[in-house]
N, C-alpha and C positions, 0 to 999 in steps of 0.2 A: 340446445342453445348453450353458449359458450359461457363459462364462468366470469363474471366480472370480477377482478380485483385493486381494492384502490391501494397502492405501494406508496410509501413514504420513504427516500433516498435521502439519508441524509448524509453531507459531503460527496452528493453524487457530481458536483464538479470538479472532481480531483481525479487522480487517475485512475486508480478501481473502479471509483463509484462512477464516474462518466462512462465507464465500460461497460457495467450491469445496469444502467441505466436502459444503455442501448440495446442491450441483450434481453431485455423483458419487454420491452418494444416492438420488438423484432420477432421473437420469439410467441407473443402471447396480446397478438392485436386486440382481445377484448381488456387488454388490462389498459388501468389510469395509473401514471408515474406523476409521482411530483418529487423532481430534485431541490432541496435546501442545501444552503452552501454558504459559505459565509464571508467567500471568494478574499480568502487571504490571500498568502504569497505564493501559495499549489493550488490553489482550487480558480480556472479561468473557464468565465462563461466561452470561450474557442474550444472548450474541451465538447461542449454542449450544442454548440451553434446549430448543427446539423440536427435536432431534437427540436427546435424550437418552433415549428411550422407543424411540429405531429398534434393530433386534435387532444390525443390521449395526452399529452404532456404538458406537466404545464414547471414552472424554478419558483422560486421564492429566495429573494434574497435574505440571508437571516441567520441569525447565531446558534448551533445547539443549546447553547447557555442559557436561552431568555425563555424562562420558564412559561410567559403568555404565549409566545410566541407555536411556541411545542404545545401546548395543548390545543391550541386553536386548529394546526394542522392535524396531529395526532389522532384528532375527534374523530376526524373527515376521512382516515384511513385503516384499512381494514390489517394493511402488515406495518412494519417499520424496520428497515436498513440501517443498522450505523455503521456506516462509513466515517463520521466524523470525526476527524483524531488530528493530531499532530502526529506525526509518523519517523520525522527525521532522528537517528540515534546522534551522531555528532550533534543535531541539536539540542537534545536535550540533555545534554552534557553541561554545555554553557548557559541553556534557561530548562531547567526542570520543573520551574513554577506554571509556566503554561503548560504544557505535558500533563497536570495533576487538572490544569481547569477543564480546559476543553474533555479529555482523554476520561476521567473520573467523575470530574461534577456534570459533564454534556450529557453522559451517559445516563447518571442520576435523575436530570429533569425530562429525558424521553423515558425513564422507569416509571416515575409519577407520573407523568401525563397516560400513560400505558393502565397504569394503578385505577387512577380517576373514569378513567374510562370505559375500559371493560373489553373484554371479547377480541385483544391484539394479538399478533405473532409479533413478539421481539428478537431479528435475530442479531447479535453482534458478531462485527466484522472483526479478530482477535488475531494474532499470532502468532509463529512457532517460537516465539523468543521468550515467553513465558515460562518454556522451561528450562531459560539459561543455558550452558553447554551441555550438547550432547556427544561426549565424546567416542562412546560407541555404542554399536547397534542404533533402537530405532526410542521413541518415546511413543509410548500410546496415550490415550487421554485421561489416563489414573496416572500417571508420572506426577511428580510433585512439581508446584509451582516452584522456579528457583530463578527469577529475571535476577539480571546484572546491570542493567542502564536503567537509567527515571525512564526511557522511554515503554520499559519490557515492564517494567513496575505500573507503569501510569495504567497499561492494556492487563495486566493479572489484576489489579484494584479492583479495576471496571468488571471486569470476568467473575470477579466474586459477589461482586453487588449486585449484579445480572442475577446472579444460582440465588441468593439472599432473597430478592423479591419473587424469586421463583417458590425458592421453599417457604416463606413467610404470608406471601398474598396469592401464591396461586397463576401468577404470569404464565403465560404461554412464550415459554423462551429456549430458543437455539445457541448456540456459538460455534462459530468457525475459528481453527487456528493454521491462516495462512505463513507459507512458507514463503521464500521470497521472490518476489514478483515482476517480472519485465514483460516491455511493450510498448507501443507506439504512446504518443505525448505523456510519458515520465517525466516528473522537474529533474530537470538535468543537474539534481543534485546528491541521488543515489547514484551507486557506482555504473550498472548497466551505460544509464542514459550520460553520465557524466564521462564514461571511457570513453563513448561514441562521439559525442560531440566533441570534444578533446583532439580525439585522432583527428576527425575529419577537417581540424583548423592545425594540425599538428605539432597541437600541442600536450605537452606533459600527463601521462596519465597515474596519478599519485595511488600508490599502492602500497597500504597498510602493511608495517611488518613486513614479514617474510612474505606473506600472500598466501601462505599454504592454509588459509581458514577455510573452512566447507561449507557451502550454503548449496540448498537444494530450490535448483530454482523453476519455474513454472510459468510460462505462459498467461500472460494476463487473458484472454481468453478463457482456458481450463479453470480459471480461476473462478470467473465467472459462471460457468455453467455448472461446479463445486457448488457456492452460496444458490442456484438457481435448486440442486438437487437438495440441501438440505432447507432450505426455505419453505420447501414445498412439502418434501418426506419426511423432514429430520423426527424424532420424537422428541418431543417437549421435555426442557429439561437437562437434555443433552448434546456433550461437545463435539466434536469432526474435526480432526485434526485434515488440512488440506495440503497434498504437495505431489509433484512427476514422477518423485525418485534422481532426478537431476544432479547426483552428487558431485561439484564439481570444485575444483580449491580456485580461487579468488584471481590467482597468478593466471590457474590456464583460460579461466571468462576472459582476463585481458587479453592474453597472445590471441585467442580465437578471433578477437574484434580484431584485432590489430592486422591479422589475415585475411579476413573476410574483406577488410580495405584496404588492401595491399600496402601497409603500412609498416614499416621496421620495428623492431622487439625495445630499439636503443628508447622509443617513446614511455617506458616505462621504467616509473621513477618510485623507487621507497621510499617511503615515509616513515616516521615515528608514528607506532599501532596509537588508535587510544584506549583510554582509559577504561576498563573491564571486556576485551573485545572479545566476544564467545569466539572459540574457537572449530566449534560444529555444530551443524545443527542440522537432526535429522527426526523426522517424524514416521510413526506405523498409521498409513491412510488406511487398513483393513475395512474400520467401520463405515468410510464414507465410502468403500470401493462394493464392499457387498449389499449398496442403494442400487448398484449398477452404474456408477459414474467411472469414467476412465480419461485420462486426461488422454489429447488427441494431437499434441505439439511436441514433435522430437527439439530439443533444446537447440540444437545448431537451426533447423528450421524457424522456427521461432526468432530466433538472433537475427536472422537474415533479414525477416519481414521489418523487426525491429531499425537496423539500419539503415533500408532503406527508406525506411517513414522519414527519421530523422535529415535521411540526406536529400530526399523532395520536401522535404519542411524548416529550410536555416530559418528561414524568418520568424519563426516562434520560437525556437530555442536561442536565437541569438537575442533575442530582443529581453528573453528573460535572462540569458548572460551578462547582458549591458545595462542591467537595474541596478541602480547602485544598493540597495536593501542585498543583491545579491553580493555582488563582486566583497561590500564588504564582510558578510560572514566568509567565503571563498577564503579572503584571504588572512584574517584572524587567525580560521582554525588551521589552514594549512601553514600558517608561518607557524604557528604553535607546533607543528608537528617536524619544520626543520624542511619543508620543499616548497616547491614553487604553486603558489597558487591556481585553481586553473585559468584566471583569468590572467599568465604569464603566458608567452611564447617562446616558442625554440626556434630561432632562426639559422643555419649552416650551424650550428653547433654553439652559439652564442644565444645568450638568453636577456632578455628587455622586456621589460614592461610594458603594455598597452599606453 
C-alpha cells in the first residue's frame, strides 16, 4: 500500500509553489496537498485553477504571518513547504520592511507551529543569492553567507533560524538554495518573463548595466523535482545548493528571446544597474547531484516552452501589466534607472505612452 502524505505548500500559488504543487500531485497520487497562499500581487488562484477539482487537494486562503492560522494547518500535516517569500530584488530595494516580515517572521511562525507540534519535515525554499557574488568558480554549501540586497538578507535570516531550531529543538529541517528560475506563468516582472512579454508587444526590453552579469538559470520544472528529491532524501539538517549549470550573461538571455521571436536586438535598452547587483552567481550542485537528481531542461528548450506559454496566454499577463499596483512600481523604478518603463512603447522608432 502506498504511502500517504499530507504536504503543507505554503505560497504554493505563486510560481514555484504552483509548480511543485502540481508536481506532487502528479507524481505521488496517494499524497494530500494543501496550498496557503496569501494571494498578493504573485500569488493568483489561475496559477492553481487546474488543482482545484483534485480530491487530494485542497487552498486555504491565509497569511504565513498568522501564527493560529499555521498551527491549525501545520497540526494536520505531516511535511511543510515554504515557498512563502517576497521574492522581487528591485523590490526590495524600495520596501525592505516587508522582505523582513513575510521572508524572516513567515518563516518564524511555521518553525513554532513545527516546534509545538512534533514529528514535521520543514523544508525551506532558499536561494543562491545568499552567497552574494560569486565571482569565480563554484559556492558549495560551506561558502559563507554574503547577501547584498534586503531581499538575499531577508532569505539567509530565515536560513539561519531554520539551522537555530534545528540545532536548538531538534526540527527535522532541509534547505534548498535555488538558482534562478524561469517558466511558464512568472509575474512578468522578473526579467525572463518580463523580456517576453515586452518583445511580444514590442516593446523596450530594459537591461541592467552592461548585461554582462551571469545568472545560472533552471527550468522551473528541474526545479521542482530538486525540492521533490531533497524533500524526501535530504538529511536533516542539511543544505542543497540547486542549479543546470546554465551559465549564461544577462545580455545574451535577451538576444536569445529576442530571436526565438523574431524580434530586432534595437529592442534592447540599458539601464542604470541597481543598487548592489551581484555580479555572478554560480553554485557546486555535487551534493544534490549524488541523490541521483539531474536536471532534464537544455536552457534554450526550456526558453522555447516558456514563450510559447506566454504567447497562448496575453490574457493573463496583460491583465497583470494593466494593474495599476503594477504599471506604478514599472515605472518608479525604471524612471529611477533613466529608461523607459515597460509599460512604454516603441512605435517606427518614436516612443509614447500608453
Amino acid at each position: 500500500m502506498a504511502l500517504t502524505r499530507r504536504v503543507l505548500v505554503t505560497g504554493g500559488a505563486g510560481f514555484i509553489g504552483s509548480h511543485f504543487a502540481r508536481h506532487l500531485l502528479s507524481s505521488y497520487p496517494d499524497y494530500r496537498v494543501t496550498v496557503l497562499d496569501a494571494l498578493t500581487y504573485a500569488g493568483s488562484l489561475s496559477n492553481i485553477a487546474d488543482l482545484m477539482e483534485n480530491p487530494n487537494f485542497a487552498f486555504y486562503h491565509g497569511d504565513v504571518r498568522d501564527a493560529v492560522v499555521m498551527r491549525n494547518l501545520v497540526r494536520n500535516h505531516d511535511w511543510v513547504v515554504n515557498f512563502a517569500a517576497e521574492t522581487h530584488v528591485d523590490r526590495s530595494i524600495l520596501n525592505p520592511g516587508s522582505f523582513l516580515q513575510t521572508d524572516v517572521y513567515g518563516a518564524y511562525v511555521l518553525l513554532e507551529a513545527c516546534r509545538e507540534y512534533g514529528g514535521k519535515r520543514f523544508l525551506q525554499v532558499s536561494t543562491d543569492e545568499v552567497y552574494g557574488e560569486v565571482l569565480e568558480g563554484f559556492a558549495d554549501e560551506n561558502a559563507p553567507l554574503r547577501p547584498r540586497s534586503p531581499y538575499s538578507a531577508s532569505k539567509a535570516s530565515a536560513e539561519l533560524l531554520v539551522m537555530a531550531y534545528h540545532q536548538t529543538y531538534g526540527l527535522d529541517v532541509v534547505i534548498t538554495r535555488g538558482s534562478n528560475t524561469y517558466g511558464p506563468n512568472q509575474y512578468p516582472e522578473k526579467m525572463i518573463p518580463l523580456f517576453v512579454t515586452n518583445a511580444l508587444e514590442d516593446r523596450p526590453l530594459p537591461l541592467y548595466g552592461d548585461g554582462t552579469q551571469v545568472r545560472d538559470w533552471i527550468y522551473v520544472l528541474d526545479h521542482c523535482t530538486a525540492i521533490d528529491t531533497v524533500l524526501h532524501h535530504g538529511a536533516t539538517g542539511m543544505v542543497y545548493n540547486v542549479g543546470a549549470g546554465n551559465l549564461l550573461k544577462n545580455r545574451a538571455v535577451a538576444e536569445k528571446i529576442l530571436e526565438l521571436l523574431g524580434k530586432p536586438a534595437s529592442l534592447i535598452q540599458s539601464v542604470t544597474d541597481r543598487p548592489g547587483h551581484d555580479r555572478r552567481y554560480a553554485v557546486d550542485t555535487s551534493r544534490l547531484r549524488a541523490m541521483g537528481w539531474e536536471p532534464r531542461w537544455a536552457f534554450e528548450t526550456g526558453l522555447k516552452q516558456t514563450i510559447d506559454w506566454y504567447r497562448s496566454h496575453r490574457q493573463w499577463w496583460q491583465e497583470i501589466k494593466g494593474k495599476g499596483e503594477y504599471q506604478q512600481f514599472t515605472r518608479q523604478w525604471y524612471h529611477e534607472r533613466g529608461g523607459l518603463a515597460p509599460s512604454q512603447e516603441v512605435h517606427s522608432g518614436a516612443v509614447k505612452e500608453d
